[in-house]
TORPALO-476650 format. One line per field, with one value per residue (C-alpha): residue in three letters; x, y, z. Coordinates in nm, 2 decimals. Layout:
<pts>
resn	(ALA	...)
u	(X	...)
v	(Y	...)
w	(Z	...)
</pts>
This chain:
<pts>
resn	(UNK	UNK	UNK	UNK	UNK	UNK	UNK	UNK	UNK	UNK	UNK	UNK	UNK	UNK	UNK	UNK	UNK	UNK	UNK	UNK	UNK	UNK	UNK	UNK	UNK	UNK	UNK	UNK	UNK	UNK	UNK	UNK	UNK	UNK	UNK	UNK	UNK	UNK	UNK	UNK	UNK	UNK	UNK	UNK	UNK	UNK	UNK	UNK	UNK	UNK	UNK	UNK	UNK	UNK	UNK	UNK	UNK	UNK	UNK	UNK	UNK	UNK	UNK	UNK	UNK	UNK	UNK	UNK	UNK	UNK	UNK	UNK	UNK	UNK	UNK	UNK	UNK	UNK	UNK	UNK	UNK	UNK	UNK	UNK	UNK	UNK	UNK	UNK	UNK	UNK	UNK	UNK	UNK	UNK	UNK	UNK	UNK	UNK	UNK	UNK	UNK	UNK	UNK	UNK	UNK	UNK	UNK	UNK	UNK	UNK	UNK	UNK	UNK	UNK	UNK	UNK	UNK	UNK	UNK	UNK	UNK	UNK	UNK	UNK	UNK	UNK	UNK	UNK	UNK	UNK	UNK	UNK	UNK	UNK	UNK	UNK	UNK	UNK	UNK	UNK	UNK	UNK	UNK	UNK	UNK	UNK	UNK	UNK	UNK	UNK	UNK	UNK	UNK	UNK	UNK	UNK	UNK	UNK	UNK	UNK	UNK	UNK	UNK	UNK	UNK	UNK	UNK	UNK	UNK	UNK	UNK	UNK	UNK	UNK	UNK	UNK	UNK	UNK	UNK	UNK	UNK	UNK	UNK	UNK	UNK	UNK	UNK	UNK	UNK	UNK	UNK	UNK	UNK	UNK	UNK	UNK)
u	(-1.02	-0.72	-0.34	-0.09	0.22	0.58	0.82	1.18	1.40	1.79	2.09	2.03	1.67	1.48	1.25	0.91	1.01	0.87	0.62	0.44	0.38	0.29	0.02	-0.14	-0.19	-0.28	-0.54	-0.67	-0.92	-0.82	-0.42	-0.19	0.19	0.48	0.85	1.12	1.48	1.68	1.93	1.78	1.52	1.61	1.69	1.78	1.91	1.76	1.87	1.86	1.87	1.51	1.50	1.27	1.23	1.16	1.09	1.36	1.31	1.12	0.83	0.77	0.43	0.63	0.24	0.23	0.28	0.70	0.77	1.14	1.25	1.55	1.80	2.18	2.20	2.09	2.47	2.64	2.32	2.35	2.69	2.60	2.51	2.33	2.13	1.99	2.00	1.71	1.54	1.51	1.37	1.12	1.03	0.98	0.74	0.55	0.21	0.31	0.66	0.70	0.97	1.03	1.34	1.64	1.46	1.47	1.82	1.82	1.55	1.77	2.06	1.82	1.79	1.39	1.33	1.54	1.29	1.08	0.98	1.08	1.17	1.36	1.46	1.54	1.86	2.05	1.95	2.22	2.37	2.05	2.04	2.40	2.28	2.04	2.13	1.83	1.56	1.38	1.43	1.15	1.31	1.04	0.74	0.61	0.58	0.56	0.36	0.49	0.27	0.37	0.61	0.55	0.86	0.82	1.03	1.19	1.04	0.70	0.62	0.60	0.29	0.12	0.22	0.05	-0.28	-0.28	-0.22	-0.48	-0.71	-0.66	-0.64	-0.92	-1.13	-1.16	-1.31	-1.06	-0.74	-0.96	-1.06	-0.69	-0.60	-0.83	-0.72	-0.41	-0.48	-0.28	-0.35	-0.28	-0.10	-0.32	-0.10	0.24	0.38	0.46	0.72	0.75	1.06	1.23)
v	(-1.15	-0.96	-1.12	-0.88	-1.10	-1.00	-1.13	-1.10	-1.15	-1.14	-1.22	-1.53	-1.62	-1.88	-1.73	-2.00	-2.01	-1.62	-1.62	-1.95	-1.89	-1.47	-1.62	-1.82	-1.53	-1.28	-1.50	-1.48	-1.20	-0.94	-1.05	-0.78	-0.91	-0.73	-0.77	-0.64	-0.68	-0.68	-0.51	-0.20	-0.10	-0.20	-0.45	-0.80	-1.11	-1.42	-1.77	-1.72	-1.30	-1.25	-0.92	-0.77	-0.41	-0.45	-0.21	-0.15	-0.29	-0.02	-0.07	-0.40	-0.47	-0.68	-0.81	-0.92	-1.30	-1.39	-1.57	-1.66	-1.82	-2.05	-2.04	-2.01	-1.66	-1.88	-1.99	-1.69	-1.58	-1.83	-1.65	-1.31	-1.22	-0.87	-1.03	-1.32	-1.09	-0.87	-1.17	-1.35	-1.07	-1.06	-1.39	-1.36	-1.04	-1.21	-1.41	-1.69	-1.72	-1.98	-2.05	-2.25	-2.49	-2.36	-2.09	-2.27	-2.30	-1.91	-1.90	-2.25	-2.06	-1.74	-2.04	-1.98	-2.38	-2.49	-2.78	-2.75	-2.98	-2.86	-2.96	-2.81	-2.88	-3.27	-3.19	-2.96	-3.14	-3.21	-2.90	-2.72	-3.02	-2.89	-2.51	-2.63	-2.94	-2.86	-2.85	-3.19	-3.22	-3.44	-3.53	-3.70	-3.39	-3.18	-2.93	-2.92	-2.73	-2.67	-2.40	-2.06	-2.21	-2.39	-2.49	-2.65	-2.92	-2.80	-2.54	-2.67	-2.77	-2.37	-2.38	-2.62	-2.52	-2.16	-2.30	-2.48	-2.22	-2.03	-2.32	-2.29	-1.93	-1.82	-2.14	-2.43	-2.24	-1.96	-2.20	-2.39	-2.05	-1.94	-2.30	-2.32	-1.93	-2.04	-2.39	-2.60	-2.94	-2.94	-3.18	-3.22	-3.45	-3.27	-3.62	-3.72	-3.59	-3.76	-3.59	-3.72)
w	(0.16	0.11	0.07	0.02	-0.08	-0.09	-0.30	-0.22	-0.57	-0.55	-0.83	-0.92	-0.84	-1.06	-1.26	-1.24	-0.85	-0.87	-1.15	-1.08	-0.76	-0.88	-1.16	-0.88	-0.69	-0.94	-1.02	-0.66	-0.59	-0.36	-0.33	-0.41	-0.54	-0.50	-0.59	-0.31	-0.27	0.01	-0.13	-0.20	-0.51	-0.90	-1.11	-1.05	-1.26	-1.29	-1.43	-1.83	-1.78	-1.67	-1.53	-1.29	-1.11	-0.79	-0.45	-0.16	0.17	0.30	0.10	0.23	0.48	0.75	0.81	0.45	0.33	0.25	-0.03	-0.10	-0.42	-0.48	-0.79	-0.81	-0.58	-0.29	-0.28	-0.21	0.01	0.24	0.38	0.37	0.75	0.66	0.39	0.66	0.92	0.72	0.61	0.98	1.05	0.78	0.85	1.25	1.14	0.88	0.96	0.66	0.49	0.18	0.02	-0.34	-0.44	-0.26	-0.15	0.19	0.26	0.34	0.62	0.73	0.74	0.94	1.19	1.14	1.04	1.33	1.51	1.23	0.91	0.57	0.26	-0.05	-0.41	-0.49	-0.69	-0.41	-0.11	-0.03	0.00	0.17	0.44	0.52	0.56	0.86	1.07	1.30	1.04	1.00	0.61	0.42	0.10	-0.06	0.00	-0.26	-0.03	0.38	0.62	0.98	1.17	0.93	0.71	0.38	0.14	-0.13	-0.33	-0.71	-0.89	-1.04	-0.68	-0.58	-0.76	-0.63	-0.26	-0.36	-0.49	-0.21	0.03	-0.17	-0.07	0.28	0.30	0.05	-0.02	-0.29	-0.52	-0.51	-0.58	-0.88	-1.00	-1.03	-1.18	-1.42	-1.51	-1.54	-1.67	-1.49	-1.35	-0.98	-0.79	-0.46	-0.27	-0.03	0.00	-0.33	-0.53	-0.86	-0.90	-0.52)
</pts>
């Protein structure tokens, strides 16, 4: 089975929020991971100066998978109206959108969660609950699923929502195939968060 996944990066995004998530799936036969940003194609920052190369806008499959990280960009991103704009519309086109840590207060803000269950990174909460009063925040999940969207809680948690979308996607032996590759003890359970 083929995933082609699409990872949108920005100033500021949290490096593990990205590469977990990109070692799961480059351990998955048949996915193909990409970097975008919506700002056009080149460089971006990350926490601690991690920088990546990644492709413009256009280059992105709207049929592909969305995955949106979190980090200290999502901030400023929240009130940028073009930025959102681009990614609502990203989301609406996409058949599954994820998001890691904070990476959900930007489709909140895209009014995409609105009605919907979601949950984000323990430490902000606060502040993400306050970018979408009509989502139905779980504080205490590892990660939620609600119809095509999956968040996950803080960082580590993007992992194991992308083994276990893997799982659902590909099979159980593709998501133990790309943990064991990666060796790394899953965490099976959505609804507990030691870190909540």
């Amino acid at each position: 089975m083929g995933l082609d996944i699409n990872i949108v990066v920005f100033d500021g995004f949290e490096p593990l929020d990205v590469f977990g998530p990109l070692e799961v799936f480059i351990n998955t036969d048949g996915a193909r991971v990409r970097l975008f940003s919506l700002d056009g194609p080149g460089v971006k920052v990350g926490e601690g100066g991690v920088r990546v190369e990644a492709l413009g806008l256009e280059a992105i499959d709207p049929k592909g998978v969305l995955l949106i990280p979190g980090g200290s960009g999502t901030r400023t991103l929240v009130g940028n109206d073009r930025w959102i704009r681009q990614l609502a519309s990203l989301a609406a086109q996409s058949p599954q959108v994820m998001t890691v840590c904070t990476g959900s207060a930007l489709l909140a803000a895209a009014g995409v969660l609105d009605g919907r269950r979601a949950t984000s990174n323990d430490l902000a909460f606060d502040w993400v609950v306050g970018t979408g009063e009509r989502v139905d925040w779980i504080k205490d999940a590892r990660w939620v699923v609600d119809g095509k969207f999956r968040t996950s809680s803080g960082i580590s948690a993007g992992i194991d929502m992308a083994l276990a979308f893997v799982e659902d996607t590909c099979g159980p032996e593709a998501a133990d195939r790309a943990s064991t590759q990666m060796e790394y003890i899953r965490n099976r359970d959505s609804g507990y968060d030691p870190f909540a």
